[in-house]
N, C-alpha and C positions, 0 to 999 in steps of 0.2 A: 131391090129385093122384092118378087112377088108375096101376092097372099101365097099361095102352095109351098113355097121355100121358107116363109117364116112359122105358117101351121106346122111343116117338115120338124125343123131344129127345133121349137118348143117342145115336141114329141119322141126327141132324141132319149133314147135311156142312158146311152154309157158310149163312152169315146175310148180307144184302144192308143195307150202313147208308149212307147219303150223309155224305160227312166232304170238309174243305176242304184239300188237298193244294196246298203251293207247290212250284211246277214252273218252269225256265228256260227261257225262249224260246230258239232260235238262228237269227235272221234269215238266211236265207242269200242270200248274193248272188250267189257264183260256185258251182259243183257240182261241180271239181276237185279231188277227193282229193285231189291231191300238194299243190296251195297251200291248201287249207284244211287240212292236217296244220301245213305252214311256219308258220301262223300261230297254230296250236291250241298250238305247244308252247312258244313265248317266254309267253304267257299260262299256260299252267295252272303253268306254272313256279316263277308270284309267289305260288299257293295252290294246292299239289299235294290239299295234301285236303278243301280246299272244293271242289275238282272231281272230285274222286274218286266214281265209281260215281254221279256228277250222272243222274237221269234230264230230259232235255232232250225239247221242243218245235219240231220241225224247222219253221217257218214261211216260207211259197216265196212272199208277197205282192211282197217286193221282187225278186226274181228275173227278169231282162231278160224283155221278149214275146218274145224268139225263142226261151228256155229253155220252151217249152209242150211238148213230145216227150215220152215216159213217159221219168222221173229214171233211173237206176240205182242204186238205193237200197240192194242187195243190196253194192255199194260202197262207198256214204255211211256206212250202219250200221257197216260193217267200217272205216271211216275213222276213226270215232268213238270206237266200241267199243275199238280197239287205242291212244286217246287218255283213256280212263278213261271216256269221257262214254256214255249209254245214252240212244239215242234208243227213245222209245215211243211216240209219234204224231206226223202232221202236220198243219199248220193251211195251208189257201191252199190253190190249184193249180188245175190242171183236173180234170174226170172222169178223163181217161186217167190221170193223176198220181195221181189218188187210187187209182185201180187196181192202177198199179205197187207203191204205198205198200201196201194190202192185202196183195200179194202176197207180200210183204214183210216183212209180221207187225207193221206198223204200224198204229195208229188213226187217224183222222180226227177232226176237233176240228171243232167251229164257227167259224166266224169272229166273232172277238168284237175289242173297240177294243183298240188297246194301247197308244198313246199320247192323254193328253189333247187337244184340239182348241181350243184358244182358240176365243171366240165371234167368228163374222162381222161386219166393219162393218156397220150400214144399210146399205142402198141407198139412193144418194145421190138426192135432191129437185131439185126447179126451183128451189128460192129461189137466191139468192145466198149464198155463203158467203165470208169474208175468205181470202186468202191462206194457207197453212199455212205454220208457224213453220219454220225450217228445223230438219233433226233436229239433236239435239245429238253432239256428239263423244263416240264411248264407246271404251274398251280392244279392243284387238284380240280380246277374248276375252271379250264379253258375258257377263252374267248367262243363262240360260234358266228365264224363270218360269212356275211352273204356277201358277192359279186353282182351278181344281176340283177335288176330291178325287180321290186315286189310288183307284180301285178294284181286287179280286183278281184276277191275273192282267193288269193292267196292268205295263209294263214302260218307262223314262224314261230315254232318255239324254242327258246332258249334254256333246258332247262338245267337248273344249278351251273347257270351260268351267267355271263354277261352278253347278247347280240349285236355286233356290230356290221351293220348294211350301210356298202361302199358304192350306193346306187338310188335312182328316187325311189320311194314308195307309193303306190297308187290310192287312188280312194278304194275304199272297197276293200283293202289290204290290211292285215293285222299282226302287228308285232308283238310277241310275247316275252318277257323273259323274269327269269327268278331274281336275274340281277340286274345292271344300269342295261340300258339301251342306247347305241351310237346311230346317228342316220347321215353319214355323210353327203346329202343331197336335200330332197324336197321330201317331207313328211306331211304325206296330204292323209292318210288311213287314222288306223287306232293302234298307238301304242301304247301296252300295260309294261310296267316295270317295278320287280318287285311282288310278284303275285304272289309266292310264296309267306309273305308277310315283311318283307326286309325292307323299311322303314329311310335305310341309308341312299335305297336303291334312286338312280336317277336319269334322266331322259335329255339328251343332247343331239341338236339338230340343225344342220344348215341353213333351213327354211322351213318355218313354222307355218304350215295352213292344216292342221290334224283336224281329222272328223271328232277324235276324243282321247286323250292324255290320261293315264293314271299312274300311282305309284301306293304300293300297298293297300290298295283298296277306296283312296283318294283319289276320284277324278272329274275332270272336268270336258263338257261336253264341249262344241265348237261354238256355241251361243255365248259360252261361259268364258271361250276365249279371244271372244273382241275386245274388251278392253285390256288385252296384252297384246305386247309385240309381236306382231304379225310378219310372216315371210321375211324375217330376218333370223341371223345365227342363233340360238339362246341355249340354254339350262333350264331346266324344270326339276325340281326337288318340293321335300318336304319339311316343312318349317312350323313347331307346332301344331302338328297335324293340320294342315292347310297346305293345301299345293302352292308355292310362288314361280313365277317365270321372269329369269333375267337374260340382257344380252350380253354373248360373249365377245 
């Protein structure tokens, strides 16, 4: 190494590396401060430091057509912000929207999938077809099954129900659900189970390597989950308010 290559790299400011960053979506529906505070604090309540200093994905796909007007974001942030959560970019909107959001000291994201898509039926033929069966009777509170693999930056909820994914899940990917949660494959993301507050609720997985595990507001980070069983079948429940993991 010369003297001018080692003067060089001592003088280096900042190196540019591509790395896979798990980040929380926040659908928004309504853009009222006051009722999306009402609603941010019974929730961060059940996992004050799983939301802590959360850097969040403001996403405006769902937000009614008549919300197109540039947001007041300089609002929203400060709504957040004083709720522990940091918003850092937004995904969806219009141009003007995205302007606002600029203005704002937010990013703009691509639009990418965020929940998986079951496949479309055929389109139906001339032949004849018999009668279809009538459906069967199921619980007020279905199952919601995934097929295809969760990928990063996917995000699943199950609500007032149970979700069950017949596929691996990626890092970066987030399962949600009011009730247990099934992963018949590789669970490398974050699964919540239980968020509604349902204490019964619980988490079962072919292969355990999850970035972070929770149940009712109980969870454990992936630090937290080295001294359990790793990439093998298991059960995760709660047990005197304390998560335990065994294998199945």
């Amino acid at each position: 190494m010369t003297k001018d290559t080692t003067q060089f790299n001592a003088n280096v400011a900042f190196q540019l590396k591509g790395s896979l960053v798990t980040l929380t979506t926040l659908y928004l529906l309504k853009t009222d401060p006051v009722l999306i505070t009402e609603q941010l604090i019974p929730l961060i309540k059940q996992t004050p430091k799983f939301f802590q200093h959360m850097p969040i994905v403001l996403d405006l796909h769902k937000l009614p057509r008549a919300e197109t007007a540039p947001l007041d974001f300089p609002s929203l942030i400060a709504c957040f912000r004083e709720n522990t959560l940091i918003p850092i970019a937004v995904r969806g909107g219009t141009p003007t929207q995205h302007e606002a959001a600029m203005a704002a000291g937010l990013a703009i994201l691509p639009n990418t999938k965020t929940e998986v898509s079951e496949p479309k039926p055929a389109p139906a033929t001339t032949a004849k077809r018999a009668p279809a069966a009538p459906a069967p009777v199921t619980s007020a509170n279905p199952s919601k099954i995934i097929t295809q693999p969760v990928r990063s930056g996917q995000q699943i909820y199950a609500r007032n129900a149970d979700l069950i994914v017949l596929a691996p899940v990626s890092h970066g990917a987030e399962l949600i659900a009011d009730g247990n949660i099934h992963v018949y494959g590789i669970l490398r993301g974050r699964a919540l189970a239980g968020v509604a507050g349902n204490q019964e609720a619980r988490i079962f997985c072919q292969s355990l390597e999850a970035e972070l595990v929770a149940i009712a507001g109980h969870y454990w980070v992936n630090e937290d989950l080295q001294n359990n069983p790793l990439k093998q079948n298991v059960h995760i429940y709660l047990e005197n308010e304390r998560l335990q993991i065994s294998t199945l």
